[in-house]
C-alpha positions as CSV (number, residue, x, y, z in Angstrom):
1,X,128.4,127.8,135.5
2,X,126.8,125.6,138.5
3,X,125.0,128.3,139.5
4,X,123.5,129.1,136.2
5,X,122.4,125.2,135.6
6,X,121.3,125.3,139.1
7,X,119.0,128.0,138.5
8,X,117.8,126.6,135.4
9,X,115.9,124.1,137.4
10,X,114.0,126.5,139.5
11,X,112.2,127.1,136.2
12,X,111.6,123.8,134.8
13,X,110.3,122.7,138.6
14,X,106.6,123.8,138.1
15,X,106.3,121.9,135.1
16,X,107.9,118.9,137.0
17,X,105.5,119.1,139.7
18,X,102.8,119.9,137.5
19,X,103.5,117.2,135.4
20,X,103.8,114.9,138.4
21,X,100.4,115.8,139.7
22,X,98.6,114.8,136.1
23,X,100.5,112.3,134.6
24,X,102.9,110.5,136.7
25,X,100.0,110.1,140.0
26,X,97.0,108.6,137.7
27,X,99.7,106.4,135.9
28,X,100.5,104.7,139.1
29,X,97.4,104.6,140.1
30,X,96.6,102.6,137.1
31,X,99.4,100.5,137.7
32,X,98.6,99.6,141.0
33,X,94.7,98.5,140.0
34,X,96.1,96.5,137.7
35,X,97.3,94.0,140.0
36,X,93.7,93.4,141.9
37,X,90.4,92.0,141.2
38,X,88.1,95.3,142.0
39,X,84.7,94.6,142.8
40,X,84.0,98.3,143.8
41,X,87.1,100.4,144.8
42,X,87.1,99.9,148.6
43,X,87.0,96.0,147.8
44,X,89.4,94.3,146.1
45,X,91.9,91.2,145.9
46,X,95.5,90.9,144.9
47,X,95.5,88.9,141.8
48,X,99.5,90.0,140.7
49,X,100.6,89.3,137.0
50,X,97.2,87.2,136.2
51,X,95.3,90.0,133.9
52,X,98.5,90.9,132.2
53,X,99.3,86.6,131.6
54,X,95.4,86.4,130.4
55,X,95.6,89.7,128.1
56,X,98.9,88.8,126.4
57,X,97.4,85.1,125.6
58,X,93.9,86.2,124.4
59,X,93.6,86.0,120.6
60,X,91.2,88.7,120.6
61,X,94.5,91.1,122.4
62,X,96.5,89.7,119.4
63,X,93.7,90.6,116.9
64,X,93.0,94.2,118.1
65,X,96.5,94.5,118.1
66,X,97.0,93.7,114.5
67,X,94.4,96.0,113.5
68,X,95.7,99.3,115.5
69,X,99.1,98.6,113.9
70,X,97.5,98.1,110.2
71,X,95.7,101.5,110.6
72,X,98.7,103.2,111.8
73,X,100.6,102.2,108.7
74,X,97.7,103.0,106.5
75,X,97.6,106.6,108.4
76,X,101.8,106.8,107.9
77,X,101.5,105.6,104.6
78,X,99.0,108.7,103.2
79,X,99.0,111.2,105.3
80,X,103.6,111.9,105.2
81,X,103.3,111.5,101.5
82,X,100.4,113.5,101.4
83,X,101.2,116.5,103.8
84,X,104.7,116.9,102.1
85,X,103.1,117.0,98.6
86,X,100.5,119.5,99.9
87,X,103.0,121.9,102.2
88,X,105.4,121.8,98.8
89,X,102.6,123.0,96.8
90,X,102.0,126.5,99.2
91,X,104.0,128.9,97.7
92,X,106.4,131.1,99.9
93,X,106.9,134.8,100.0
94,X,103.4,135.6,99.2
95,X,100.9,137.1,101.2
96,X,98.2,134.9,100.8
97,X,100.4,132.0,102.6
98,X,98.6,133.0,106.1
99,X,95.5,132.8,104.8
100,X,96.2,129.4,102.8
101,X,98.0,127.8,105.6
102,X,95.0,129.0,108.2
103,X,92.4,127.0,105.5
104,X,94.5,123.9,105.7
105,X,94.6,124.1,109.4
106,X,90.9,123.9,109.7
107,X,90.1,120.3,110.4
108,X,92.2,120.9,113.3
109,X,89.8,123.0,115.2
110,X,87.3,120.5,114.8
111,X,86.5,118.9,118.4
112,X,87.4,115.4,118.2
113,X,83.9,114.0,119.4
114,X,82.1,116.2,117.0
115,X,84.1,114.7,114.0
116,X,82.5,111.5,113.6
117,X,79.3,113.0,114.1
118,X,79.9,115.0,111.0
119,X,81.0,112.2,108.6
120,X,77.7,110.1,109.5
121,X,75.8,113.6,108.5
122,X,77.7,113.7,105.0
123,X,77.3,109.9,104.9
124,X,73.3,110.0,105.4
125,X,71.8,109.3,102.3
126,X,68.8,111.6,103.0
127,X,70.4,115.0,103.7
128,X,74.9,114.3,103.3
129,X,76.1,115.2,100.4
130,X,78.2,112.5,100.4
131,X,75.3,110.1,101.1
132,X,74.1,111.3,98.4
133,X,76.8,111.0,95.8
134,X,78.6,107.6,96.8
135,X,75.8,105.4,95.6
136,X,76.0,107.0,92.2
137,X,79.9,105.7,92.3
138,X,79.0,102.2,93.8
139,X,78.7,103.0,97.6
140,X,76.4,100.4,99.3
141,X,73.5,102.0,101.6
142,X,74.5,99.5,104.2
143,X,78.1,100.2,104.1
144,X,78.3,99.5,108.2
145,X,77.8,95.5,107.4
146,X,81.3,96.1,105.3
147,X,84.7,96.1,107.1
148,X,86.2,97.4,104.1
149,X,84.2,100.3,104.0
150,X,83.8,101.0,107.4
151,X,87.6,100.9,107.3
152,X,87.3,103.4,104.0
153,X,85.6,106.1,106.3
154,X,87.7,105.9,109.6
155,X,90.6,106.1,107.8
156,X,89.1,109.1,105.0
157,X,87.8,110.5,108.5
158,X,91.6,110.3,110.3
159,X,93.1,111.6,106.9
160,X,90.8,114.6,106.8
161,X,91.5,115.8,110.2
162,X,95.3,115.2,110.8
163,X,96.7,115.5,107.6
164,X,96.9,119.0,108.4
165,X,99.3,119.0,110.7
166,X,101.9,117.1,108.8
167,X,101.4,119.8,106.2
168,X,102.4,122.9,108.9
169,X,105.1,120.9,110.6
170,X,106.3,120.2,106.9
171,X,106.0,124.0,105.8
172,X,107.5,125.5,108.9
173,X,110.6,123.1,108.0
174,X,110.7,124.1,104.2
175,X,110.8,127.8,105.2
176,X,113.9,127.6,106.8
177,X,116.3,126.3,103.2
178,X,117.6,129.4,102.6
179,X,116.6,131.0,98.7
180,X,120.5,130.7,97.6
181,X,119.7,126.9,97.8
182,X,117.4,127.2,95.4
183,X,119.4,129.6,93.1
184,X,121.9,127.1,92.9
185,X,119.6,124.6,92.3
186,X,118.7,126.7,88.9
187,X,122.2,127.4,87.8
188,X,122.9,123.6,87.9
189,X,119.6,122.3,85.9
190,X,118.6,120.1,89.0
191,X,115.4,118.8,88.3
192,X,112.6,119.0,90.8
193,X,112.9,115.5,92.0
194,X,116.9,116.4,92.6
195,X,116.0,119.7,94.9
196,X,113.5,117.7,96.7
197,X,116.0,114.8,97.4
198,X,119.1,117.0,98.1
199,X,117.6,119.8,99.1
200,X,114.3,119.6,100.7
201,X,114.2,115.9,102.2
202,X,117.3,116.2,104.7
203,X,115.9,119.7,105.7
204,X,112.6,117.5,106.4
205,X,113.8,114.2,108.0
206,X,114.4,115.7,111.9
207,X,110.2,117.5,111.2
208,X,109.1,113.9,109.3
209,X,109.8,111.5,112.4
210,X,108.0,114.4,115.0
211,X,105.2,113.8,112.8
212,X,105.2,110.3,112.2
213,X,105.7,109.8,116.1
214,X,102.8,112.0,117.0
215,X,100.9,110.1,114.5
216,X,101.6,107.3,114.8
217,X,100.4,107.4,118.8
218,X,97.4,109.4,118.0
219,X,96.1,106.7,115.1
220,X,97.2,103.6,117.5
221,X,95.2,104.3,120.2
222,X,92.5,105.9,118.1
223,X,88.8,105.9,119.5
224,X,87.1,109.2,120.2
225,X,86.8,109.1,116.2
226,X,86.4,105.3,115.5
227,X,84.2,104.0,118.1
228,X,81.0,106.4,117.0
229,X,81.4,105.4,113.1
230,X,80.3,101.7,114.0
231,X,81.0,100.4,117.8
232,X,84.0,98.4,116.7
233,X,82.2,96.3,113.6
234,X,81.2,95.2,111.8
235,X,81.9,91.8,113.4
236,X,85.0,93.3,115.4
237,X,86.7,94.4,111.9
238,X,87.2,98.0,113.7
239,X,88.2,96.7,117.1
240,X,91.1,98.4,117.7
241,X,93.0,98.4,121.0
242,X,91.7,101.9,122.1
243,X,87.6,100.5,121.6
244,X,89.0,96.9,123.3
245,X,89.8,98.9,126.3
246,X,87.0,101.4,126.2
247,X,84.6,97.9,126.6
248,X,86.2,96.9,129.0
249,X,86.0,100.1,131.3
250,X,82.7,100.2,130.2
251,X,81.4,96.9,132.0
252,X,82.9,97.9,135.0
253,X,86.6,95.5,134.3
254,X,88.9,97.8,136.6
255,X,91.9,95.2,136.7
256,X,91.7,94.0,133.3
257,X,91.2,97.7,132.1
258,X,94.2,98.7,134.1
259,X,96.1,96.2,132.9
260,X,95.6,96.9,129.3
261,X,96.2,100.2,130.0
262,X,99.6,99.7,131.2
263,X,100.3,97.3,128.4
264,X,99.1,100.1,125.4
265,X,101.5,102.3,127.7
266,X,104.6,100.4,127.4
267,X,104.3,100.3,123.6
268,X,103.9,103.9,123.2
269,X,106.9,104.4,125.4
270,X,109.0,101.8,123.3
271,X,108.0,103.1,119.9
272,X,108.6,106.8,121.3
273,X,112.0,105.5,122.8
274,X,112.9,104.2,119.3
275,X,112.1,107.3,117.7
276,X,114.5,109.2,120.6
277,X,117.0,107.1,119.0
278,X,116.4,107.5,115.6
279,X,116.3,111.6,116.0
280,X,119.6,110.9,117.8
281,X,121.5,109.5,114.6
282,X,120.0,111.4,112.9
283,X,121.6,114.6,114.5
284,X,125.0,113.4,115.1
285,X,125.0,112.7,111.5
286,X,124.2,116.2,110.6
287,X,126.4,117.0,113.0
288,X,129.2,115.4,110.9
């Protein structure tokens, strides 16, 4: 039996080191510049704990914060509901599921720095077709002066290319209640609400918290997407913490940068630890 486990790890070791090469190196690299003032990379001064004491007393830190977290709950908030209503709705057993399922996975071959290029083409008001049918419904020409609808589209924009994933996560975990389920279901008049909540749900909890996790990391440090629509405004409004940090690198703030970096870091690891957690009750309960 210790020979077996020992063997085990003579697979897993390439991964290890290549995951050590690409993630663990550049992250303590990172680590390491966030201690200095860098002028250029050969020249630089130990400043220890002073960019992370100056980040997590800045209002503006506080702010951006705020916003990331709102527009991860806004994200949560449609895109579960709305990938389990959608992956419920594809029938199973039929043929034409491939086909349906490969349509609804569509957004996600879309390169992430060519999406918000194509919302401000269906935004235009000259040649998108949304441009052109918005106004008719109220939608201001200069809608970039508005947080709220500058908000409207990042989040329409997020929705449109990730829902799709909660919907195939969701699916794949639907397929696996076996039909006898179901026929039960029948015999006893359960009514559709009843199969989803006895039924359906618990076969979806372990697949709903992989997909709010991944979510939930993608939208909170969200900025490939967001930054393009309107550079962080209007007046900051979109300044999340992704587009905070993305200034920074961009004038040249190495220490600060790194600093923020590790910072974003440590949340993503604590929400990810909690979610460890959660999947852990989760399967000692269905254990029991």
């Amino acid at each position: 039996m210790k020979t077996q486990d020992r063997s085990g790890w003579v697979f897993v070791a390439p991964a290890m080191v290549i995951m050590g090469l690409v993630g663990l190196v550049p992250l303590l690299t990172v680590v390491n510049y966030s201690f200095f003032e860098i002028f250029i990379l050969e020249s630089r001064f130990w400043v220890g704990l002073e960019w992370y004491t100056e980040i997590i007393r800045a209002p503006r830190f506080w702010s951006s914060f705020g916003r990331s977290t709102l527009f991860s709950a806004l994200i949560l908030l449609i895109q579960i509901p709305l990938g389990i209503a959608i992956a419920l709705c594809i029938p199973r057993g039929k043929f034409w599921v491939g086909i349906t399922l490969a349509l609804v996975a569509l957004p996600l071959l879309v390169p992430w720095n060519m999406i918000p290029s194509l919302w401000l083409s269906l935004l235009n008001p000259e040649t998108g077709i949304l441009g052109r049918i918005l106004p008719n419904l109220g939608w201001p020409d200069d809608w970039k002066l508005s947080a709220p609808h500058t908000w409207a589209v990042i989040v329409a924009m997020d929705v449109w290319h990730w829902t799709s994933l909660v919907v195939i996560l969701c699916y794949s975990a639907l397929t696996t209640i076996p039909a006898a389920y179901y026929q039960a279901a029948a015999i006893d008049g359960a009514s559709p609400w009843q199969v989803f909540r006895h039924i359906q749900l618990p076969r979806l909890l372990n697949v709903l918290l992989m997909a709010i996790l991944l979510r939930f990391m993608d939208s909170f440090m969200i900025y490939t997407e967001a930054f393009p629509i309107n550079a962080g405004g209007p007046d900051g409004a979109t300044l999340f913490l992704a587009v905070d940090l993305g200034e920074e690198i961009k004038a040249f703030n190495y220490g600060p940068s790194a600093a923020r970096s590790v910072i974003y870091f440590l949340i993503i690891v604590s929400v990810a630890w909690l979610f460890s957690k959660a999947q852990g009750k989760l399967d000692r309960a269905g254990a029991t």
